[in-house]
Legacy VTK file of the C-alpha trace (Angstrom):
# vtk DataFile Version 3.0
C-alpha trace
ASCII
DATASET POLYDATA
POINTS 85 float
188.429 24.510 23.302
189.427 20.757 23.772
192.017 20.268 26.653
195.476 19.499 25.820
196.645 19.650 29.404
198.195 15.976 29.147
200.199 17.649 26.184
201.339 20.682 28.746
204.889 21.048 28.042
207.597 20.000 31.449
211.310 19.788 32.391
210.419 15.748 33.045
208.413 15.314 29.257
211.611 14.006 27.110
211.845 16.077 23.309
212.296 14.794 20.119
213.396 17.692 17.378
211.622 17.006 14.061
211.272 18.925 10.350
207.828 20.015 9.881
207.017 21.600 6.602
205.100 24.622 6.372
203.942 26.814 3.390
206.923 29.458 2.798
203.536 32.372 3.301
203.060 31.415 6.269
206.477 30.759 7.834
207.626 34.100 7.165
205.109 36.043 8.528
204.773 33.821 11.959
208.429 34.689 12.094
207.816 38.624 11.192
205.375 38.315 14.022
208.466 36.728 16.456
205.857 33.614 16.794
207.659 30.545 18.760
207.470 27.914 15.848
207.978 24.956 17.973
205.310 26.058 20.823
202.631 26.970 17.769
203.042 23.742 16.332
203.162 21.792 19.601
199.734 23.462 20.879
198.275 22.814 17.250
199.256 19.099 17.365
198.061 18.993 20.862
194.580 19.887 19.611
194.419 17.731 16.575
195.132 15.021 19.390
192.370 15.859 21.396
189.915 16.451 18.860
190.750 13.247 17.458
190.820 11.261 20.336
186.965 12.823 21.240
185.849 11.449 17.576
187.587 7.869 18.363
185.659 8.491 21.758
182.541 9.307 20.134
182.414 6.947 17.698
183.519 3.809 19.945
180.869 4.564 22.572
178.071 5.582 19.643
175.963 2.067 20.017
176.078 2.873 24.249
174.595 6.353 23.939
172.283 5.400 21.370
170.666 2.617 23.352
170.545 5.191 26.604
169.201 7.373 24.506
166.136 4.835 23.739
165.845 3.852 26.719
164.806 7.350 28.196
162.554 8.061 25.053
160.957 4.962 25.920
160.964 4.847 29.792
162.227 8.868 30.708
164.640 9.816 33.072
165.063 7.399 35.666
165.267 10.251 39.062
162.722 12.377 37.051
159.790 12.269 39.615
162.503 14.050 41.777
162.811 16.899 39.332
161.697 20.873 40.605
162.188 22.020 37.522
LINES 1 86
85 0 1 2 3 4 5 6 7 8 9 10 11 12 13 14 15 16 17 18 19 20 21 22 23 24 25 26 27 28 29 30 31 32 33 34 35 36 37 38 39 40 41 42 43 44 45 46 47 48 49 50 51 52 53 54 55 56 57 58 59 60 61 62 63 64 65 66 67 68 69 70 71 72 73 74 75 76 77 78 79 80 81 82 83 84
């Protein structure tokens, strides 16, 4: 589960309303089941954010992880003569 934490909702974060639109399905049955629109969507933005932001992540650091990546094909761990295991 990615972690939204910096999205955790307090007095001090300022709130903007907005319209969202949703299918009409949907909508009425989250409010059949007395689901909090607002804090559904919020958490559900909050981990589109974070997945996003790990596939900026991963993709911006790609060329770093290949090269270490080569580099202990080629050469191994660098602490691995002080491996027990």
């Amino acid at each position: 589960m990615p972690d939204f934490a910096a999205f955790a909702p307090s007095d001090a974060s300022p709130r903007r309303a907005t319209n969202v639109t949703l299918p009409e399905p949907l909508l009425r049955e989250a409010r059949s089941l007395g689901i909090n629109l607002s804090q559904a969507c919020e958490r559900g933005l909050a981990v589109a954010v974070a997945e996003r932001r790990r596939a900026r992540w991963l993709e911006e650091n790609r060329d770093a992880m290949d090269a270490w990546n080569k580099h202990v094909g080629e050469q191994g761990l660098p602490l691995a003569v002080y491996r027990q295991f």
